[in-house]
C-alpha positions as CSV (number, residue, x, y, z in Angstrom):
1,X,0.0,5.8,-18.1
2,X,0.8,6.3,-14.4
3,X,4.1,5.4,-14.1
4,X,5.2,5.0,-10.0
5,X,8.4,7.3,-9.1
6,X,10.8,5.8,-6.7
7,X,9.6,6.7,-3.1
8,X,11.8,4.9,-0.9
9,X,13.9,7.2,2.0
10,X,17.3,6.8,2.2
11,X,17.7,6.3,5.6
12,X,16.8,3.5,7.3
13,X,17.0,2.7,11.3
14,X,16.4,-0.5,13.4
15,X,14.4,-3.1,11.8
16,X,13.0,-5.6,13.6
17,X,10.7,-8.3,11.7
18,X,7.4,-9.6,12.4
19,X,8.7,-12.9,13.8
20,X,6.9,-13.6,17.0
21,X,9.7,-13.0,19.1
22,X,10.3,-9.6,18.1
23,X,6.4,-8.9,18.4
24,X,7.1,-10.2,22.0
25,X,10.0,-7.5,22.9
26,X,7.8,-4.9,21.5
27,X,5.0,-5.7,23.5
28,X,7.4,-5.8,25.9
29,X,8.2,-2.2,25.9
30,X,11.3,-2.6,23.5
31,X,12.6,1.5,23.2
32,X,11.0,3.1,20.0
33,X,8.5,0.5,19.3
34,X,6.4,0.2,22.3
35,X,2.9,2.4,23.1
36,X,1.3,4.1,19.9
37,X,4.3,3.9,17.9
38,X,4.9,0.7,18.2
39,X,4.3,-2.4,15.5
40,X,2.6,-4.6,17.9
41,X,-0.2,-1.4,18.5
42,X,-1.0,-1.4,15.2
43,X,-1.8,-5.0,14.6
44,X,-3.5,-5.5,17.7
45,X,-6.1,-2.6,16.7
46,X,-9.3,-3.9,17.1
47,X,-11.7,-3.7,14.2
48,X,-14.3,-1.5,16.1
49,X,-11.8,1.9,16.1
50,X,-11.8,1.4,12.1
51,X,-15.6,1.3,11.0
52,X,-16.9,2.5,7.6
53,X,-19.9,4.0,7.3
54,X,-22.7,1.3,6.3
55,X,-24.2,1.7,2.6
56,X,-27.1,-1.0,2.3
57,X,-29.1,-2.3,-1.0
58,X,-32.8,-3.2,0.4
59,X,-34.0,-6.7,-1.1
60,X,-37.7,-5.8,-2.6
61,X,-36.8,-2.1,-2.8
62,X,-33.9,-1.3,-4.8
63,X,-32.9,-2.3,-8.0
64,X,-29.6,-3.1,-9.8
65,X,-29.6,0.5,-11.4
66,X,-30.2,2.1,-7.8
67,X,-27.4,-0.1,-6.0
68,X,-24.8,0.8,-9.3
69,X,-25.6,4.3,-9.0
70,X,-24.8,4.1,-5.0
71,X,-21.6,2.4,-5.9
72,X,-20.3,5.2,-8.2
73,X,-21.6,8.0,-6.1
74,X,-19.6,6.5,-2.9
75,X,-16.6,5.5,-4.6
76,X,-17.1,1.6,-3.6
77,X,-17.5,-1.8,-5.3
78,X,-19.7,-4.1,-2.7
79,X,-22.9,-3.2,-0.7
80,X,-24.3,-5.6,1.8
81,X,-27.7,-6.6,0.8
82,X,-30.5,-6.5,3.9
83,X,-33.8,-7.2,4.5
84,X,-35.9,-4.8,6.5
85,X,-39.4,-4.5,7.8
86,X,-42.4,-2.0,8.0
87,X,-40.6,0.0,10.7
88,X,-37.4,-0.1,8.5
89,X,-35.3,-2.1,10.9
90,X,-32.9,-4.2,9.5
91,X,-33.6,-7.9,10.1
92,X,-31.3,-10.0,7.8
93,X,-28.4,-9.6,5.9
94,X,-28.4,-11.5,3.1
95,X,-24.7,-11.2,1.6
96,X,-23.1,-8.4,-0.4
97,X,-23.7,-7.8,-4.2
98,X,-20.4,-6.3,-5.9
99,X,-19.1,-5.4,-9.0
100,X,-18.7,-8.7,-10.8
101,X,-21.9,-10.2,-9.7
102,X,-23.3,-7.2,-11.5
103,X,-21.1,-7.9,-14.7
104,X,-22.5,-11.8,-14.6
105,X,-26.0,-10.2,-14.6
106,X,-25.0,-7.8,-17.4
107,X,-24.1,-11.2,-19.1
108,X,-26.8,-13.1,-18.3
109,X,-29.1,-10.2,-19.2
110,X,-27.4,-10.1,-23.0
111,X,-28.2,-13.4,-23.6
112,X,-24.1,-14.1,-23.7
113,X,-23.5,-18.0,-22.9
114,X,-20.7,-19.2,-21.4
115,X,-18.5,-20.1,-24.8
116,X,-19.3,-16.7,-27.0
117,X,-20.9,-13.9,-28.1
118,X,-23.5,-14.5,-30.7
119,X,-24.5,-12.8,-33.4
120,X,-28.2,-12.4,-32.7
121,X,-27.2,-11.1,-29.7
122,X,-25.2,-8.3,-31.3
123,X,-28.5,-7.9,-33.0
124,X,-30.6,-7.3,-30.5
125,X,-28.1,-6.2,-27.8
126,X,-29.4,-2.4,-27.5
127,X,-33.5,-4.3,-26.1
128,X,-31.3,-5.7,-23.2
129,X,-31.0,-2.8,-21.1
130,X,-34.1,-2.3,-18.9
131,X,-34.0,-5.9,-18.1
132,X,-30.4,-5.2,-16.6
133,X,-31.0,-2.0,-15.2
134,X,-34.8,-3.0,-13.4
135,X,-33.7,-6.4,-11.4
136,X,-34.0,-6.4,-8.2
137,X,-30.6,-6.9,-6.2
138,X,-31.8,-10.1,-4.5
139,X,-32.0,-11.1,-8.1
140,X,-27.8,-10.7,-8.3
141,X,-26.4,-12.1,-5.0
142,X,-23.6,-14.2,-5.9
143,X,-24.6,-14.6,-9.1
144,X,-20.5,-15.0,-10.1
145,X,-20.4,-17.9,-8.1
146,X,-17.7,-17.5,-5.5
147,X,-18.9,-15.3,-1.7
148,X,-16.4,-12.3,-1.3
149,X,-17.3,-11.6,2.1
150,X,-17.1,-12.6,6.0
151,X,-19.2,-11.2,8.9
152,X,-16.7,-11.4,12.2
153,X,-16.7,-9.6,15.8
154,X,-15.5,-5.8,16.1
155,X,-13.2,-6.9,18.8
156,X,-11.4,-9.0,16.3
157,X,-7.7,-7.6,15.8
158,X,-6.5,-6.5,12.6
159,X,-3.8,-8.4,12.4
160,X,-6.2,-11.6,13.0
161,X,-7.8,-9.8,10.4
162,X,-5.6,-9.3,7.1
163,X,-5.5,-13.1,6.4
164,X,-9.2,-12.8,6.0
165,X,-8.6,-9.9,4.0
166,X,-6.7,-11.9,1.6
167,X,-9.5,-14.5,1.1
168,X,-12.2,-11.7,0.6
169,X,-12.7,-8.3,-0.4
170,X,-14.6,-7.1,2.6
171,X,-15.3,-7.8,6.2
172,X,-18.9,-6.8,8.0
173,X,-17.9,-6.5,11.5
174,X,-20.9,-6.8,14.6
175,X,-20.7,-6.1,17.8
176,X,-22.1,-8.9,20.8
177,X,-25.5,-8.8,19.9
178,X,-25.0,-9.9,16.2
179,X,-25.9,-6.1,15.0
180,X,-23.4,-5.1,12.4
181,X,-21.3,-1.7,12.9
182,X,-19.1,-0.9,10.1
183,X,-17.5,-2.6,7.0
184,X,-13.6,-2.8,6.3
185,X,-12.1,-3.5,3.0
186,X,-8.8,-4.1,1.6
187,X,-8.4,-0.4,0.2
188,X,-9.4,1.5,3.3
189,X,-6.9,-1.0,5.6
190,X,-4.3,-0.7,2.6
191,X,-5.3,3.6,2.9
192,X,-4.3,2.8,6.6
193,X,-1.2,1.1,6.4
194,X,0.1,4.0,3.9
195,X,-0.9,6.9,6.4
196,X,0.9,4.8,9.4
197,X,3.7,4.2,7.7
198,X,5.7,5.6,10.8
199,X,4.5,2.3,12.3
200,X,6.0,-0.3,10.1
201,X,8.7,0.8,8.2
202,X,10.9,-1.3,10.2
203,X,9.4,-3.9,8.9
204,X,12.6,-5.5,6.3
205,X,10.3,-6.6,4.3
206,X,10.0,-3.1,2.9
207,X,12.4,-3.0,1.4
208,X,12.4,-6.2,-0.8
209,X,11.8,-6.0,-4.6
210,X,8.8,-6.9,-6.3
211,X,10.6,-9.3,-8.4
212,X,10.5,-11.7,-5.4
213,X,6.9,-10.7,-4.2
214,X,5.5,-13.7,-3.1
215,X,1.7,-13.5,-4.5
216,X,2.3,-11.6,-7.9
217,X,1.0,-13.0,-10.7
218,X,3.5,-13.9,-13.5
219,X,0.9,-14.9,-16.1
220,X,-0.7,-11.5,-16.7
221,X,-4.1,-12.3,-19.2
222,X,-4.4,-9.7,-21.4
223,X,-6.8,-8.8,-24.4
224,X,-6.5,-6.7,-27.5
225,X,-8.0,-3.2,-27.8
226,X,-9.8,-4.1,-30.5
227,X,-11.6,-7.1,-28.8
228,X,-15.5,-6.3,-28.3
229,X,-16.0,-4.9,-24.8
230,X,-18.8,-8.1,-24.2
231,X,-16.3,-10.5,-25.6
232,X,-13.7,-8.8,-23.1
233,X,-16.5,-9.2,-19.6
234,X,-17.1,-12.2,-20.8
235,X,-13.6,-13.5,-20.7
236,X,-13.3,-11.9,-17.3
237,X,-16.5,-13.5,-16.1
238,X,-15.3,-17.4,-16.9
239,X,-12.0,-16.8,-15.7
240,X,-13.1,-15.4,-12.4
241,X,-11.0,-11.9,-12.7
242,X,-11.8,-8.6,-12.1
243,X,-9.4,-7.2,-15.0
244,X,-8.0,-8.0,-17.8
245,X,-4.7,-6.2,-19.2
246,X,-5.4,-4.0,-22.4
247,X,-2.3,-4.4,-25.1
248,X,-1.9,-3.0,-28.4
249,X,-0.7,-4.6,-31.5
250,X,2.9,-5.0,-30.1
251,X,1.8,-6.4,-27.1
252,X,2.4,-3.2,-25.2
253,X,0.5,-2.2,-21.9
254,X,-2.0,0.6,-23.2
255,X,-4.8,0.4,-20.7
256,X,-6.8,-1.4,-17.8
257,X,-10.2,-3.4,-18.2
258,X,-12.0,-4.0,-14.9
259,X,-15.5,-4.7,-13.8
260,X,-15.2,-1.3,-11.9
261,X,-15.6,0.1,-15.4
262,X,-19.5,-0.8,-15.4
263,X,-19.9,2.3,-13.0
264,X,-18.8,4.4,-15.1
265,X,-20.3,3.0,-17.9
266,X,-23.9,3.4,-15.7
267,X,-23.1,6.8,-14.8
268,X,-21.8,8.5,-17.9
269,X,-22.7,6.3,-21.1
270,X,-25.4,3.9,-20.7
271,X,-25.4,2.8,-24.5
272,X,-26.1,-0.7,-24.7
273,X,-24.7,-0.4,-28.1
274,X,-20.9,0.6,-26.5
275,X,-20.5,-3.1,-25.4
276,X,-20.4,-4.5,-28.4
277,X,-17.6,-1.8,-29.6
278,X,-13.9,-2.5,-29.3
279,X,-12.6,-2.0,-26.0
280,X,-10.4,0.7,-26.6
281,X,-13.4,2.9,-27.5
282,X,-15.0,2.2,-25.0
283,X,-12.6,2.9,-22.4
284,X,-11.9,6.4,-24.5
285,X,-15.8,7.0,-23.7
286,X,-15.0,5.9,-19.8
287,X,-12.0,8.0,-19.1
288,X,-12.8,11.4,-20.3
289,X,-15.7,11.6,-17.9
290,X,-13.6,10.4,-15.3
291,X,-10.8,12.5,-16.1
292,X,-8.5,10.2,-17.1
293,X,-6.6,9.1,-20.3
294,X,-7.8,6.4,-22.0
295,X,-5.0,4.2,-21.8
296,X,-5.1,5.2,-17.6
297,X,-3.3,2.2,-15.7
298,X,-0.7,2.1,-12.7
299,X,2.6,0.7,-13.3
300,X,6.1,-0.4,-11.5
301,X,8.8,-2.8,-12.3
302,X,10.4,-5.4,-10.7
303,X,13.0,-2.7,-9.3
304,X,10.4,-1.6,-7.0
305,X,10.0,-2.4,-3.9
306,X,7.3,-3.5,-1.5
307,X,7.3,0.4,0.0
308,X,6.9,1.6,-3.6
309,X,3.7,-0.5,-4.0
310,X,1.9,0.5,-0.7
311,X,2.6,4.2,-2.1
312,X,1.3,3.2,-5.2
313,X,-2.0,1.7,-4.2
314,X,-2.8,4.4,-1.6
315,X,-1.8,7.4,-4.3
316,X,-3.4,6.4,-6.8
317,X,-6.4,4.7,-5.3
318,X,-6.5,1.4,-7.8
319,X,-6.8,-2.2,-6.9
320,X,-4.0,-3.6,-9.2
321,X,-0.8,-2.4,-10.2
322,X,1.2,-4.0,-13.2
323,X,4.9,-4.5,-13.7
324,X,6.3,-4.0,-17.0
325,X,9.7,-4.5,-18.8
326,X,11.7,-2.3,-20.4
327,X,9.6,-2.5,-23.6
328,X,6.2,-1.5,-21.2
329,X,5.4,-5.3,-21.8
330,X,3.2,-6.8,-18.9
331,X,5.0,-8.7,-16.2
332,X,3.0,-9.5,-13.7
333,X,0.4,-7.9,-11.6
334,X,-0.2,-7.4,-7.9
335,X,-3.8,-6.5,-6.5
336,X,-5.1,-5.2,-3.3
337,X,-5.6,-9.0,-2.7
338,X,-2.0,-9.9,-3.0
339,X,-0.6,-7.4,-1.2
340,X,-3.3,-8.1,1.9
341,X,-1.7,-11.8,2.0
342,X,1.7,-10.8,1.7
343,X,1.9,-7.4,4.8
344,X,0.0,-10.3,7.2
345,X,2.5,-10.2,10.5
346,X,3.6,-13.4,10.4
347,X,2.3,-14.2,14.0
348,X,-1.4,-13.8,12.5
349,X,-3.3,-17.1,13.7
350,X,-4.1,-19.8,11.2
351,X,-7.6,-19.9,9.5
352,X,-8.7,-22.5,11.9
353,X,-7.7,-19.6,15.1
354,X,-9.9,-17.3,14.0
355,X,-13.2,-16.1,15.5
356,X,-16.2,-17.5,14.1
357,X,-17.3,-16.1,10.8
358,X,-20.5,-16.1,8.7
């Protein structure tokens, strides 16, 4: 287990919040906050100066085993999916396939219905794989059933931004001619926020403790390790989450079940016959190619504070961190999501304010 260390400095100098107000007296020219170092810079960094590099999926070229072998090899969980023609020019985009619109296709491929796991599809679970593997990625587009995505203009601001970060994964940003440049995401904007920290550690709410964290989740749903790794997506898949907390017989944190796990599934044990094992297996298989222990999961208490967890995310590189008691009992747990809604400067325009979006 990753246990977070205490990272907070000791020292602390003028704080000024994100009240719009103090914004104003910054923008203003207010000594040691003004120019490049100043809060009101970084939030009012347009999109364009942040791009990511671009990684497509082809409709009628590439298939579901291509686009999950691009996602492990580039470290990322969505690809836009495009359509192109003869000259290979891009000339649609058709919305982005991620990680648990592949694990509703791994479903759907089983044969698993929406109430269990039969047993004539334990049976027959290790004929499903080509039929998984082979579909075409058009095939998969929202296939969970909820769009993780918006298309908006590069000149958009970041602090416009974060609330939309908070309602989806990723942005697709395009310049004036409706050609799109670059992609953000909540870990490269949280990977930001950590390595500019020089920028908004003023900000008080820094320092407040995650017991008070305003978009935690109390009710932390959790499985046991022996559940069957199908039973366990599947669970993930109705409830609309992208992990599920792994406990052991005492109810004790032991490990982390995401949908990220079906890269490394595709990458390093492609078994059909691993999904129908208990999970704890399976993520044993999992870790040891990545390097990791088996029971591998990021945790704070509710000690911590809001600094601690920015840390946390941009050290260790996951997408969820869980707070355990004293008896490493689950908490709550705070995702890259949660943590997008809550750093939003409070003088971010409503919904309604912001520029159109796809």
């Amino acid at each position: 287990m990753a246990q977070a260390e205490q990272m907070r400095p000791q020292t602390e100098t003028l704080k000024p919040g994100f009240d719009k107000d103090a914004l104003k007296r910054v923008e203003e020219g207010q000594p040691g906050l003004h120019g490049p170092y100043g809060i009101a810079a970084l939030y009012n960094k347009k999109l364009s100066k942040f791009k990511m590099q671009i990684i497509y999926a082809y409709a009628g070229e590439d298939t579901v085993q291509e686009i999950l072998t691009r996602m492990s090899v580039s470290f990322i969980h969505g690809i836009p999916v495009v359509r192109r023609n003869e000259r290979k020019e891009i000339t649609e985009l058709l919305g982005f396939v991620d990680l648990l619109d592949i694990l509703a296709h791994l479903l759907k491929s089983c044969g698993v219905s929406e109430k269990e796991l039969s047993d004539a599809t334990i049976e027959k679970i290790g004929t499903f794989g080509k039929e998984f593997r082979k579909a075409p990625i058009e095939n998969v587009l929202d296939l969970a059933g909820s769009s993780r995505y918006a298309v908006i203009d590069e000149n958009t601001t970041l602090g416009q931004a974060l609330p939309l970060l908070k309602e989806h994964h990723r942005i697709a940003i395009k310049d004036n001619t409706g050609r799109l440049t670059g992609i953000i995401t909540q870990s490269f904007i949280a990977n930001y926020l950590a390595k500019n920290l020089g920028r908004i550690k003023m900000d008080p709410r820094l320092d407040n403790t995650l017991e008070n964290f305003p978009f935690k989740t109390d009710n932390v749903v959790v499985i046991d390790r022996n559940t069957r790794v199908l039973d366990a997506f599947l669970q993930m898949h109705t409830k609309k989450l992208s992990a599920l907390a792994v406990v052991d017989d005492k109810g004790k944190l032991c490990g982390n079940l995401s949908a990220s796990d079906l890269k490394g599934w595709h990458m390093f044990e492609t078994r059909m016959r691993l999904l129908v094992r208990p999970v704890g297996r399976f993520l044993k298989h999992i870790r040891k190619f990545q390097f990791k222990s088996e029971d591998f999961m990021v945790t704070l208490n509710k000690k911590n504070t809001w600094f601690d967890l920015l840390k946390t995310f941009q050290k260790h590189s996951v997408r969820r961190v869980y707070l355990i008691d004293d008896n490493c009992k689950p908490t709550g747990v705070i995702s890259l999501t949660d943590f997008m809604g809550a750093i939003a400067p409070s003088t971010a325009p409503r919904k309604e304010e912001l520029p159109p979006r796809k």
